[in-house]
MIDOSE-1310 file (N, C-alpha, C; in nm, 2 decimals, decimal comma, always signed):
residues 192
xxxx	-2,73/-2,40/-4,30/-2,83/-2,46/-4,37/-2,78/-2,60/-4,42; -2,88/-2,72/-4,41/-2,79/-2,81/-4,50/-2,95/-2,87/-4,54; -2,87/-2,94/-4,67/-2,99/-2,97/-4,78/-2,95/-3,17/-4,77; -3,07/-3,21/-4,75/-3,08/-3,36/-4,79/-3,15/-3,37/-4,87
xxxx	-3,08/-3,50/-4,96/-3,16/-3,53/-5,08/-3,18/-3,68/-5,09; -3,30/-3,79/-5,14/-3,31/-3,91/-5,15/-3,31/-3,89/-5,31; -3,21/-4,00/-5,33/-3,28/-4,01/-5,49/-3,30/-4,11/-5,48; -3,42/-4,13/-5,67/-3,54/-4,18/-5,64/-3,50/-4,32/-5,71
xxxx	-3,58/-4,44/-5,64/-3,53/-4,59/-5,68/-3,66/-4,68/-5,70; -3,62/-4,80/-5,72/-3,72/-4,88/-5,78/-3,86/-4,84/-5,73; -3,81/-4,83/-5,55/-3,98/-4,85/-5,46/-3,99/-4,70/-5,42; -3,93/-4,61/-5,43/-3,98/-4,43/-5,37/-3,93/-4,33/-5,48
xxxx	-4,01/-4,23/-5,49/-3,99/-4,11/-5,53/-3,83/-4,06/-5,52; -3,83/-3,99/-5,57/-3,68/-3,88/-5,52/-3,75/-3,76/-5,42; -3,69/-3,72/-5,38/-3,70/-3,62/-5,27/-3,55/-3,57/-5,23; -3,60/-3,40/-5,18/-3,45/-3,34/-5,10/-3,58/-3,22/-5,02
xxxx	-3,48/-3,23/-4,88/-3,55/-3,12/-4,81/-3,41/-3,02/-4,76; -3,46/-2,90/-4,70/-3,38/-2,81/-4,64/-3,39/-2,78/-4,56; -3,32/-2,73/-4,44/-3,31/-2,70/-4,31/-3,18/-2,61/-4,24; -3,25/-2,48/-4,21/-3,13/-2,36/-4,16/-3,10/-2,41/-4,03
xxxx	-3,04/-2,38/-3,98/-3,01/-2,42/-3,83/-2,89/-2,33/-3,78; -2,87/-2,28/-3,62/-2,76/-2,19/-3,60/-2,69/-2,26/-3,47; -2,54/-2,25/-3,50/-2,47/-2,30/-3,41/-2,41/-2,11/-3,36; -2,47/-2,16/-3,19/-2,46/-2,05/-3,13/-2,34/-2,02/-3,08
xxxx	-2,27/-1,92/-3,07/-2,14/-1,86/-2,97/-2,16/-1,96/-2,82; -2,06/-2,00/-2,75/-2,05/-2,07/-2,60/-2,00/-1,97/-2,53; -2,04/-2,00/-2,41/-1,99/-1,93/-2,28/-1,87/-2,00/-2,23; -1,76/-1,91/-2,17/-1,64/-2,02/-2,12/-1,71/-1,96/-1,96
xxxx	-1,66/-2,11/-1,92/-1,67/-2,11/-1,76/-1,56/-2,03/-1,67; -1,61/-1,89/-1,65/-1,53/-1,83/-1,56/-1,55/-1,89/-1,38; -1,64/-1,97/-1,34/-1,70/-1,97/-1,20/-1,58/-1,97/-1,13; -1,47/-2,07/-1,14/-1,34/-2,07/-1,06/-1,29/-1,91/-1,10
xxxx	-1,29/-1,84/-1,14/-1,21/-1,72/-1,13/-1,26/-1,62/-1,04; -1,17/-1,56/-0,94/-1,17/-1,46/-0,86/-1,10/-1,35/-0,90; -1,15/-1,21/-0,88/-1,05/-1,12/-0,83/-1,17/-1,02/-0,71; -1,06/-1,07/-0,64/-1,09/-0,98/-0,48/-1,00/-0,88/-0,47
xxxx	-1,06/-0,80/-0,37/-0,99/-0,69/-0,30/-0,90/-0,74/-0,18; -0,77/-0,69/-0,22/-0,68/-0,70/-0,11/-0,63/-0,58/-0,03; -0,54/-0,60/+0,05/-0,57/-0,51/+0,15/-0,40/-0,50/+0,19; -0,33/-0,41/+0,20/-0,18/-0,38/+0,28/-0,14/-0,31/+0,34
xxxx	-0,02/-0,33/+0,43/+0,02/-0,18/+0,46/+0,17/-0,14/+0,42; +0,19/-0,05/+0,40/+0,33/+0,07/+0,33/+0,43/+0,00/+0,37; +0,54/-0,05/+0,32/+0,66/-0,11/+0,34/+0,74/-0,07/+0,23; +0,69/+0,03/+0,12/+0,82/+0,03/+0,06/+0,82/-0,04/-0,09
xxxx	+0,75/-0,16/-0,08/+0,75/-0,23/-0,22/+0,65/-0,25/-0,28; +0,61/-0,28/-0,42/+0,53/-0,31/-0,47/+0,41/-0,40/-0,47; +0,28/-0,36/-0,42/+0,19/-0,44/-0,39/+0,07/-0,47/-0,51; +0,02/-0,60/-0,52/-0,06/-0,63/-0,67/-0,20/-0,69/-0,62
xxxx	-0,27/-0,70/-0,68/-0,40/-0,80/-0,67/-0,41/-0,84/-0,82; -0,41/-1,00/-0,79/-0,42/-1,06/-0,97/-0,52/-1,17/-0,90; -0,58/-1,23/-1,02/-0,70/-1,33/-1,00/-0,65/-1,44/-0,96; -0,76/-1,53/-0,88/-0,72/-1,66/-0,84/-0,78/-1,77/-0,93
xxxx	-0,75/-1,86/-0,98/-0,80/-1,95/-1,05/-0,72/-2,01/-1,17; -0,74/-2,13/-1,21/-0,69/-2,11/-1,37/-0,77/-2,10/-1,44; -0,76/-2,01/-1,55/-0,82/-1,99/-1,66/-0,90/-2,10/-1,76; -1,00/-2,04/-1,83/-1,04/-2,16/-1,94/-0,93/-2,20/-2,08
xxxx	-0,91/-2,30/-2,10/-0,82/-2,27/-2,24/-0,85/-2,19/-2,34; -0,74/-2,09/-2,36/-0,74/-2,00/-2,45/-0,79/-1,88/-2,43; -0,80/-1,89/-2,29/-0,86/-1,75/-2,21/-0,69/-1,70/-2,13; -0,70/-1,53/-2,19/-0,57/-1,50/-2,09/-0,63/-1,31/-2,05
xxxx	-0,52/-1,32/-1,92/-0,59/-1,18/-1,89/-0,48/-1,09/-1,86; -0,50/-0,98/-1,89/-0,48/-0,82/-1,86/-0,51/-0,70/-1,80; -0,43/-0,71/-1,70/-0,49/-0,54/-1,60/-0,45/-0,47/-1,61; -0,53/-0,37/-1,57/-0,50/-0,21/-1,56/-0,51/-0,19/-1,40
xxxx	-0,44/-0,08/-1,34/-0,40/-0,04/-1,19/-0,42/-0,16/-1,09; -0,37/-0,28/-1,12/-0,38/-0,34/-1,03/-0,23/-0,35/-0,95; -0,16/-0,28/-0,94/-0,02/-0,28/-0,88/+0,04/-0,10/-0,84; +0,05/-0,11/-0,73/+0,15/+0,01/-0,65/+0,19/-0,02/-0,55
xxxx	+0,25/+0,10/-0,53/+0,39/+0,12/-0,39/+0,28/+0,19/-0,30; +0,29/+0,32/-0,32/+0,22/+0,39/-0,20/+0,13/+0,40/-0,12; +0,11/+0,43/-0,03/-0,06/+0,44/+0,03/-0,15/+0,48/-0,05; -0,23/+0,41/-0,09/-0,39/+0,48/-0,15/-0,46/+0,36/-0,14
xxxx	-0,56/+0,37/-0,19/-0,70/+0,32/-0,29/-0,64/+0,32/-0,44; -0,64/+0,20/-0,50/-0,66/+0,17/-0,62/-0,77/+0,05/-0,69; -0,84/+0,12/-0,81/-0,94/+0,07/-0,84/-0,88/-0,04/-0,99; -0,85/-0,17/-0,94/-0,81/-0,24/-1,04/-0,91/-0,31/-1,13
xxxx	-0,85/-0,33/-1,24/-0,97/-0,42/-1,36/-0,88/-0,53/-1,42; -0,94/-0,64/-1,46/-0,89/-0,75/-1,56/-0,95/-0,78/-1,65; -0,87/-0,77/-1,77/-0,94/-0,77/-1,86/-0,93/-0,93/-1,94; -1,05/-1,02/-2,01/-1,01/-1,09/-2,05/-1,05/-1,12/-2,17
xxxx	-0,95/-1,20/-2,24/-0,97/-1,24/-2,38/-0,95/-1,38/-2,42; -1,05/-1,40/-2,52/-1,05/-1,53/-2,59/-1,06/-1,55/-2,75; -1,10/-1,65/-2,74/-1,18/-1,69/-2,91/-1,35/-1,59/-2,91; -1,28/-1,51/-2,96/-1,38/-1,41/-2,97/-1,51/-1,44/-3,11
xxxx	-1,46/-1,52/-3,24/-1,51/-1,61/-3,32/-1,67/-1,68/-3,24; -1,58/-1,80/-3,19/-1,68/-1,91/-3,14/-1,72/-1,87/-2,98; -1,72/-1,76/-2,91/-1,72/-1,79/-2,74/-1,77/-1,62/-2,75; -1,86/-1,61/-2,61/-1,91/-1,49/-2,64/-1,79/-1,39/-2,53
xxxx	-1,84/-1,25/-2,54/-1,72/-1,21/-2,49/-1,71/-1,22/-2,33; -1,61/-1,20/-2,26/-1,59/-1,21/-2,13/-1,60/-1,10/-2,02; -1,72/-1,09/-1,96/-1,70/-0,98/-1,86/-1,56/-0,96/-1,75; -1,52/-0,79/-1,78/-1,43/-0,74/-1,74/-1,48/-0,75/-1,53
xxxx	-1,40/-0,81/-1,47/-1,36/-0,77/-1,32/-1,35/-0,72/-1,25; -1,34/-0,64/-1,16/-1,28/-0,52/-1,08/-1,28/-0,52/-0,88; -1,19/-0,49/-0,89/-1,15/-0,52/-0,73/-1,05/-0,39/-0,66; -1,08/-0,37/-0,57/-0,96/-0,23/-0,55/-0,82/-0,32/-0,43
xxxx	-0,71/-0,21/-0,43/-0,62/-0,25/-0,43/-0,61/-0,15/-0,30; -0,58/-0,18/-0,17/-0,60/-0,10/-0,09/-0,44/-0,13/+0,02; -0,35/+0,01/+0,00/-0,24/+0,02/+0,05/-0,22/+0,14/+0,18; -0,26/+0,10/+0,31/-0,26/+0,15/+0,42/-0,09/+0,22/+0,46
xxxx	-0,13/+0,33/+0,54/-0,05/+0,40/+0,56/+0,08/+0,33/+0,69; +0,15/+0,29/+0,69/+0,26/+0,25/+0,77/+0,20/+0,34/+0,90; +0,27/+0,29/+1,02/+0,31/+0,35/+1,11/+0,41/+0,44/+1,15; +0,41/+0,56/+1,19/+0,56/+0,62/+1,18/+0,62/+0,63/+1,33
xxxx	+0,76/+0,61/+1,28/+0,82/+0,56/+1,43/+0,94/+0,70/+1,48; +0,93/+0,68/+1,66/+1,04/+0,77/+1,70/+1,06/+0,73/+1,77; +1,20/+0,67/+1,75/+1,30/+0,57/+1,82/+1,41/+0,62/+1,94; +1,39/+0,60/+2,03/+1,52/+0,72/+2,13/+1,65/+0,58/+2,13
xxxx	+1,75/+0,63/+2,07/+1,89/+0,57/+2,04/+1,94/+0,56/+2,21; +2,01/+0,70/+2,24/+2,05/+0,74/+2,35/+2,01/+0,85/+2,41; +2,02/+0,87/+2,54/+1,97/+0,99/+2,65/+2,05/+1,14/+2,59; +1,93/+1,25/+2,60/+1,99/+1,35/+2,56/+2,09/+1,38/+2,66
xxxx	+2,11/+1,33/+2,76/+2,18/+1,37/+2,92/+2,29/+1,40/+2,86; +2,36/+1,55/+2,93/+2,52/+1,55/+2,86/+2,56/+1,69/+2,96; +2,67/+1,67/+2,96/+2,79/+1,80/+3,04/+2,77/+1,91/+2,93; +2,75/+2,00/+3,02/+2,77/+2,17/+2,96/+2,89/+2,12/+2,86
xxxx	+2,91/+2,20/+2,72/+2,99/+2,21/+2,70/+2,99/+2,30/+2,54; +2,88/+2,43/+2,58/+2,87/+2,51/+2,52/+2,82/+2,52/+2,38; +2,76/+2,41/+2,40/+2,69/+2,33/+2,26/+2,55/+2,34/+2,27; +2,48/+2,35/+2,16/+2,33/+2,32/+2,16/+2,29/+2,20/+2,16
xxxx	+2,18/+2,13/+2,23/+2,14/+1,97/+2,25/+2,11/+1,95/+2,09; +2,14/+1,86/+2,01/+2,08/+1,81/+1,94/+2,02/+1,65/+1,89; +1,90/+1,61/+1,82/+1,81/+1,50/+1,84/+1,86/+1,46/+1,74; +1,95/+1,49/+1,66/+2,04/+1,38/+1,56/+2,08/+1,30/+1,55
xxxx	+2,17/+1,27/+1,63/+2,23/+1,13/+1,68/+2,14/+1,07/+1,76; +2,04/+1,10/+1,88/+1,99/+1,04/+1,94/+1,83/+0,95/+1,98; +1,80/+0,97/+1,84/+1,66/+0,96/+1,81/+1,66/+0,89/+1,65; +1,59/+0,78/+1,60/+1,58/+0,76/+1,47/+1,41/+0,76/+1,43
xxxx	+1,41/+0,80/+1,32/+1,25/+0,90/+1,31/+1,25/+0,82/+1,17; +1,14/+0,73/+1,15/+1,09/+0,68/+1,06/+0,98/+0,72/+0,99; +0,94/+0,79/+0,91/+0,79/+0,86/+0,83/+0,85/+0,97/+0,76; +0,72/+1,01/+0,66/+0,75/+1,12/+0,54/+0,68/+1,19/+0,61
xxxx	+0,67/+1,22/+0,66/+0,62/+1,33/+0,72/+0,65/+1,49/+0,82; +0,61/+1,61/+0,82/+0,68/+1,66/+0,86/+0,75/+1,70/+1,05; +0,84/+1,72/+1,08/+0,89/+1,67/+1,18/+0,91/+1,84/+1,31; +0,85/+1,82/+1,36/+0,87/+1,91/+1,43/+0,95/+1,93/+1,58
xxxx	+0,99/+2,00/+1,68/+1,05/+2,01/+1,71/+1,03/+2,12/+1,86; +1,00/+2,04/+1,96/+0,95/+2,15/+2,05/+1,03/+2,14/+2,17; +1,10/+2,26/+2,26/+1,19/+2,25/+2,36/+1,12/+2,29/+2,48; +1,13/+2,28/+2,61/+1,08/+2,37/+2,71/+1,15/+2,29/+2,86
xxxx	+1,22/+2,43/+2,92/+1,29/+2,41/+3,07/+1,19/+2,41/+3,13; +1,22/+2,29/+3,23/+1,15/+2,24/+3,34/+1,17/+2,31/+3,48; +1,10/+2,34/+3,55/+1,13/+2,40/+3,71/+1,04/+2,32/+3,78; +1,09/+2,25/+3,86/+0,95/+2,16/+3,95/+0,87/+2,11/+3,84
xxxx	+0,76/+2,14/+3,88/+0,61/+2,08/+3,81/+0,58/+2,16/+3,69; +0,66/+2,28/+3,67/+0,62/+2,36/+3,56/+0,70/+2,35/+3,44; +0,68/+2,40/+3,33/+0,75/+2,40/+3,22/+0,72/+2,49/+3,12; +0,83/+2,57/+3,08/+0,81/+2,65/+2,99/+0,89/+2,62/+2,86
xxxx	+0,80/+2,68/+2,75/+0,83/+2,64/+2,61/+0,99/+2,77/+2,61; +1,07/+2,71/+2,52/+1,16/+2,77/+2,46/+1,18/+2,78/+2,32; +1,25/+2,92/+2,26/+1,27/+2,87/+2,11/+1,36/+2,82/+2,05; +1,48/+2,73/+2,13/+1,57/+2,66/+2,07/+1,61/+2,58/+2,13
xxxx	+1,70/+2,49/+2,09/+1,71/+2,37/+2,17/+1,82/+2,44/+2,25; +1,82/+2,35/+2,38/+1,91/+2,45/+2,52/+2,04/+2,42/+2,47; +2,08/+2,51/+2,55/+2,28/+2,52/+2,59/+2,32/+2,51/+2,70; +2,27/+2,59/+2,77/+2,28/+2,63/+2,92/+2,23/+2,50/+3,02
xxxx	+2,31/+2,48/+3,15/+2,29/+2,37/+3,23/+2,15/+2,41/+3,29; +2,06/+2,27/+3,31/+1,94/+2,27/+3,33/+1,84/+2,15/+3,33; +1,73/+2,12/+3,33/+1,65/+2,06/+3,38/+1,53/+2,09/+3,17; +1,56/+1,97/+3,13/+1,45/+1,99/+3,00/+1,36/+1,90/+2,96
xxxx	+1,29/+1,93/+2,87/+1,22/+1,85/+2,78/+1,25/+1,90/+2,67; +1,17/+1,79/+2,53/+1,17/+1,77/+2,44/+1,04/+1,72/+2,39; +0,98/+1,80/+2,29/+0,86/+1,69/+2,24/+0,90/+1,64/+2,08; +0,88/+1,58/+2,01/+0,93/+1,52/+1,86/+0,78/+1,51/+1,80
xxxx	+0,75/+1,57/+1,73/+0,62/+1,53/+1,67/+0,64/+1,50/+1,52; +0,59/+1,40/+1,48/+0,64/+1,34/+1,29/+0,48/+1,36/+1,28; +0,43/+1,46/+1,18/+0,29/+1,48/+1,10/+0,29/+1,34/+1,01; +0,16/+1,31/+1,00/+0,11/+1,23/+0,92/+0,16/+1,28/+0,78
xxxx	+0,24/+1,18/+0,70/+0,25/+1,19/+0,53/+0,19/+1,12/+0,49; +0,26/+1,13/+0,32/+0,16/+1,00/+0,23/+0,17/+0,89/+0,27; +0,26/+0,84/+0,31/+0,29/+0,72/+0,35/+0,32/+0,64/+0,47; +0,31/+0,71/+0,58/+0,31/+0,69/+0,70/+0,25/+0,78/+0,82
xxxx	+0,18/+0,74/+0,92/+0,11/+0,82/+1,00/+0,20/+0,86/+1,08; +0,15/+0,98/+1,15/+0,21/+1,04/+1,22/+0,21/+0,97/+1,37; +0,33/+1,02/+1,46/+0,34/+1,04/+1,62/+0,44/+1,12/+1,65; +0,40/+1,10/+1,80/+0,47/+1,21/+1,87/+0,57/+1,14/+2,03
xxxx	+0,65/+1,23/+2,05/+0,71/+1,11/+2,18/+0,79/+1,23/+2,24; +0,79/+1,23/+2,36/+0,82/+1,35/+2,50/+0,95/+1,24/+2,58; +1,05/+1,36/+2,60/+1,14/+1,28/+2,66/+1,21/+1,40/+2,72; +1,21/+1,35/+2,89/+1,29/+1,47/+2,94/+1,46/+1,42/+2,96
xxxx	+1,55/+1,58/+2,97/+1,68/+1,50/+3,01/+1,76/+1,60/+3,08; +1,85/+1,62/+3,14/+1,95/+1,72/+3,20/+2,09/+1,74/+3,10; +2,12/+1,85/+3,15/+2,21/+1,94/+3,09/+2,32/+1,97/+3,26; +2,40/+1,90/+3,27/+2,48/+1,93/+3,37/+2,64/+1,95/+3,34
xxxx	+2,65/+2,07/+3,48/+2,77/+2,12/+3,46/+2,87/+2,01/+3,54; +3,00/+2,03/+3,48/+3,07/+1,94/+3,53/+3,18/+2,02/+3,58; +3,22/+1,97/+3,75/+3,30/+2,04/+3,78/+3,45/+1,96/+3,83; +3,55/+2,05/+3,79/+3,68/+2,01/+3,75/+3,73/+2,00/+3,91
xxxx	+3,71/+1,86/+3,98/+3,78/+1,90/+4,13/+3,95/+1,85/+4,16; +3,99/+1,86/+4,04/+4,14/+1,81/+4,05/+4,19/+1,90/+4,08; +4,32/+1,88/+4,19/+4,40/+2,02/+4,29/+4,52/+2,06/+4,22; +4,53/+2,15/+4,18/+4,68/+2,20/+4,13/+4,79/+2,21/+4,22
């Protein structure tokens, strides 16, 4: 409210009037600010979505889930604050945070191929298998065109397969990869 007053002189009256009046809260200009949805995939490190823009002065912001590692869906928010006094308040954000599942890999190092030598084949050394996922393990001798499943990895000289299958985990999808190899006997032709 403010009050004006004339006081009164040779040629006018005195007089005072009054008048309320309201100075209203402002809006701060958010239009330059973004927050969008981003999008990744699984590597292991920490992935974020934060806003693009600069802020109005004296505006600063605060999130909640806008940062992870693993594969998911996350639903992030920013929150913002100001001169809460003079400026009205600031609508909160939201954008999700979307971390795709890797690809999972099976790598053949070297050939299972090897000389009898009373050992079981094993895919340890010769395979490197990238994913969380669970890994399975399937054997089967070959004859010609046919093949039958076995329940352990061979010993005996022969004609095989292999199949490797990595299940889909949290964090990396699954595959699978077939690889045939031989098991040969080696014969000692040195003469005594």
């Amino acid at each position: 409210k403010v009050k004006v007053t004339l006081s009164e002189s040779m040629n006018y009256i005195g007089t005072s009037a009054e008048k309320a009046f309201t100075i209203s809260k402002a809006t701060y200009n958010m239009d330059n600010i973004k927050f969008e949805n981003a999008t990744y995939t699984y590597d292991g490190t920490e992935k974020k979505v934060e806003i693009t823009g600069t802020l109005p002065t004296g505006v600063s912001v605060n999130y909640q889930n806008n940062k992870a590692t693993n594969a998911g869906e996350y639903n992030a928010v920013a929150i913002f604050s100001g001169d809460s006094t003079n400026y009205n308040t600031i609508s909160n954000k939201t954008a999700k945070l979307t971390i795709n599942k890797a690809q999972g890999t099976i790598q053949k190092n070297s050939a299972l191929d090897k000389i009898y030598d009373g050992e079981a084949v094993s895919i340890d050394e010769n395979y490197n298998i990238t994913g969380d996922g669970e890994i399975s393990v399937y054997w089967y001798m070959l004859n010609g065109d046919s093949e039958t499943e076995i329940d352990d990895a061979p010993i005996n000289v022969g004609r095989y397969k292999v199949k490797i299958s990595l299940a889909n985990g949290d964090n990396y999808k699954g595959t699978e990869l077939e690889d045939n190899f031989d098991e040969m006997i080696y014969y000692n032709s040195r003469k005594n």
